[in-house]
N, C-alpha and C positions, 0 to 999 in steps of 0.2 A: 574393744578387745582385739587385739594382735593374733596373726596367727601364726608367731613366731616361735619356736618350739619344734620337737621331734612327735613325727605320730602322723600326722596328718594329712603326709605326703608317700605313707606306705602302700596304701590299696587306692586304689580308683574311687571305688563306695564309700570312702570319706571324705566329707566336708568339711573344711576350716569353719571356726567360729565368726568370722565375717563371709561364708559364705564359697568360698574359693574351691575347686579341685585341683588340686596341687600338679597331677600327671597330666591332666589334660593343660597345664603351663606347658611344664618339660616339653610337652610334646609342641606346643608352637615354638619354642626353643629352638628344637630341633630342626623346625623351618628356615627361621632366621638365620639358623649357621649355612644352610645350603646354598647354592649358588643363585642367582637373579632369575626369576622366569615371570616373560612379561605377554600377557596374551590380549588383541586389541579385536576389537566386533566391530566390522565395516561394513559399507552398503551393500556388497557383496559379498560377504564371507565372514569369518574367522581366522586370525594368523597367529602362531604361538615362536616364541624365539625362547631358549636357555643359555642360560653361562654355567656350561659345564663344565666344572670343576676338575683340575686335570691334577691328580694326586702323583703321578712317576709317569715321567718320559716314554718307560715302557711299556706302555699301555696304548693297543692299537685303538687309532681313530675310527670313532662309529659306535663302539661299542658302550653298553650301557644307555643308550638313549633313555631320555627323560621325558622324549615326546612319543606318543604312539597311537595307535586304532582302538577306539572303543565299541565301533563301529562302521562300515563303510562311509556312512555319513556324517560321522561322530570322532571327533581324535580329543587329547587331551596332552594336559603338559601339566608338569611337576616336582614342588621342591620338597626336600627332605629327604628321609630314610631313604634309599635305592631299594632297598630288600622290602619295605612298606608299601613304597610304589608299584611294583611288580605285584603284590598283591592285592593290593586296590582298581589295578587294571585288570588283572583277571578277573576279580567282580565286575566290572562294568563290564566286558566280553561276555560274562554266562548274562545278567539280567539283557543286556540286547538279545542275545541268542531266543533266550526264554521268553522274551516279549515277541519276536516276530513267529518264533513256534505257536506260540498261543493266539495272537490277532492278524496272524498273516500278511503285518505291515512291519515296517522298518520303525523304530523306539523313537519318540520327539526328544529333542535334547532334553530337556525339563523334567519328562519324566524318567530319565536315567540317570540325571542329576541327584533328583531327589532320593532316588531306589540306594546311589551310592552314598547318600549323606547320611541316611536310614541304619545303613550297615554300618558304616561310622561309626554312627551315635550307638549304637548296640558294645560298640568298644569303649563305651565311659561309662558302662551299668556294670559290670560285673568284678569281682576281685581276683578271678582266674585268669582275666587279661589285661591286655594295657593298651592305651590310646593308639591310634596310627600316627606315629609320627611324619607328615607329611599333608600336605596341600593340593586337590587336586582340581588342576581347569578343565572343563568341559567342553568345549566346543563344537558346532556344527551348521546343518541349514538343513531345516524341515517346511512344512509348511508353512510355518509364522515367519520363516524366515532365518536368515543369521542368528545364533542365541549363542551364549557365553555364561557359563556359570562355574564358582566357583567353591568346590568344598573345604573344610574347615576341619580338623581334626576333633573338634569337639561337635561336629555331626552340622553344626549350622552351613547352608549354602544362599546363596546371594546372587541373583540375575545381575550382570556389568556389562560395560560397553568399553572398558578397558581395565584392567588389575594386571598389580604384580605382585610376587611372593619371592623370602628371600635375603639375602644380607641385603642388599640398597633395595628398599621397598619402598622405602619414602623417599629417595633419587627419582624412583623411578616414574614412581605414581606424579611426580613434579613434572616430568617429562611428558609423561602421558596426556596431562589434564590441559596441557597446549598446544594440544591436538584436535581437528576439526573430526571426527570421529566420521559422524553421520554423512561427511561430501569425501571421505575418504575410497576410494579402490582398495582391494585386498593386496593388490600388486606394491602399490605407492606405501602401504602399511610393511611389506617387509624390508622395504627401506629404513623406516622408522623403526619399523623392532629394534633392526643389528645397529642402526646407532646408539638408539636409549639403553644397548647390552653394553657396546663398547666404552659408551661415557659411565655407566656408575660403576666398571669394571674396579678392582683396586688393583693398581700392578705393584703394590708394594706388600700386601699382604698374599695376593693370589694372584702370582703370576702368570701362571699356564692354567688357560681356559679353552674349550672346545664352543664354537657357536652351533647351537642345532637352530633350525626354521623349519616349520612348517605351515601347511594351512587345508581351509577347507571355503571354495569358492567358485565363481564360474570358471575361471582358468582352470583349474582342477576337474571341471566336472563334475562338481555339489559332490565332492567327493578326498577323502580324507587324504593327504600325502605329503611328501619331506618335498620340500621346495628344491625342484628342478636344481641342475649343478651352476650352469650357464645365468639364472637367476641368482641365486646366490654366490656367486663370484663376484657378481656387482654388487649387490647388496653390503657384503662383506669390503667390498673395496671403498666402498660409498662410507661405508659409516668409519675407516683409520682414517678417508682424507679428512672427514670433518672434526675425527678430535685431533687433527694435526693442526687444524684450521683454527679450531679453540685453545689451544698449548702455545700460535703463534701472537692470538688477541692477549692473552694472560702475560 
């Protein structure tokens, strides 16, 4: 049986006859149209890099970040909806808040992961709303250490040591998986973001792109922030010689 036909794809609360929810598709959809964001777990830290997607020239840089604070010890980074995003950050902001109100500690990665997958998934039961179109990574360092997780519009989340979301996600993850993760620095990792941003970059469909970086690490302070200017200047420099370096091998 097909579930090819009109119906089936109007409310969230229904199921196709093999099984499918049709909104919570659209809504990874809605990922894959966004721009690349690759976030890597190293021996020390978390590092998150975007290809931010630059719609009109006149549009000041900085703004709209796709990376931000979920926590002091806790950031995140994210593709799809802009306006989804912003709301799914402000959930993870109140459950931190609400978790250290009530146990007096700072939230583990894991369990604010979970908390935001939770409310997620709250968004594929009902027929007065609709999926969150967007992806969100979690990143930070608590006691267990470095953690990386990554939520799903249809409420599932998944511990990584590297993902990416995004138009080139399978560029990217190709990119990643040839990386020594575990003997990695967090430092030597934002080298690696902004090249694996600028290589599955497309300049023929999306030519104006912003690179955001950030991380959370001992350089940091076990503590959440946009990667120093002076760092990323190199970063950013480091990853055009190398696909100039690849344009001249080809």
């Amino acid at each position: 049986m097909t579930s090819i036909g009109t119906g089936y794809d109007l409310s969230v609360q229904t199921y196709s006859p093999d099984g499918r929810i049709f909104q919570v598709e659209y809504a990874n959809k809605a990922v894959e149209n966004s721009g690349t964001v690759v976030a890597l777990r190293c021996k020390d830290g978390v590092v998150f890099g975007v290809e931010k997607l630059i719609s009109s020239q006149l549009l000041e840089p900085g703004t709209n970040r796709r990376v931000g604070a979920a926590d002091y010890h806790i950031g995140f980074a994210s593709a799809g909806l802009l306006a989804d995003v912003r709301a799914l950050a402000g959930r993870a902001r109140q459950e931190s808040e609400a978790y250290k109100q009530n146990f007096q500690t700072e939230i583990p990665v894991r369990v604010l992961a979970e908390r935001v997958a939770n409310y997620t998934q709250v968004f594929t039961l009902y027929g007065a709303v609709r999926p969150f179109g967007c992806t969100m990574m979690i990143g930070g360092i608590d006691l267990n250490g470095p953690q990386l997780y990554m939520v799903e519009p249809s409420g599932v989340v998944y511990g990584y040591y590297g993902i990416a979301a995004g138009k080139a996600t399978a560029a990217a993850k190709t990119e990643i998986e040839k990386l020594k993760l575990s003997e990695m620095t967090a430092r030597q990792a934002i080298f690696e973001v902004a090249k694996i941003i600028y290589r599955v970059h497309d300049e023929v469909k999306d030519k104006l792109f912003e690179l955001e970086l950030a991380w959370v690490c001992q350089d940091s302070g076990n503590r959440f922030q946009v990667v120093p200017k002076d760092l990323f200047d190199q970063a950013e420099a480091a990853a055009k010689q190398a696909l100039e370096d690849d344009d001249m091998q080809e």
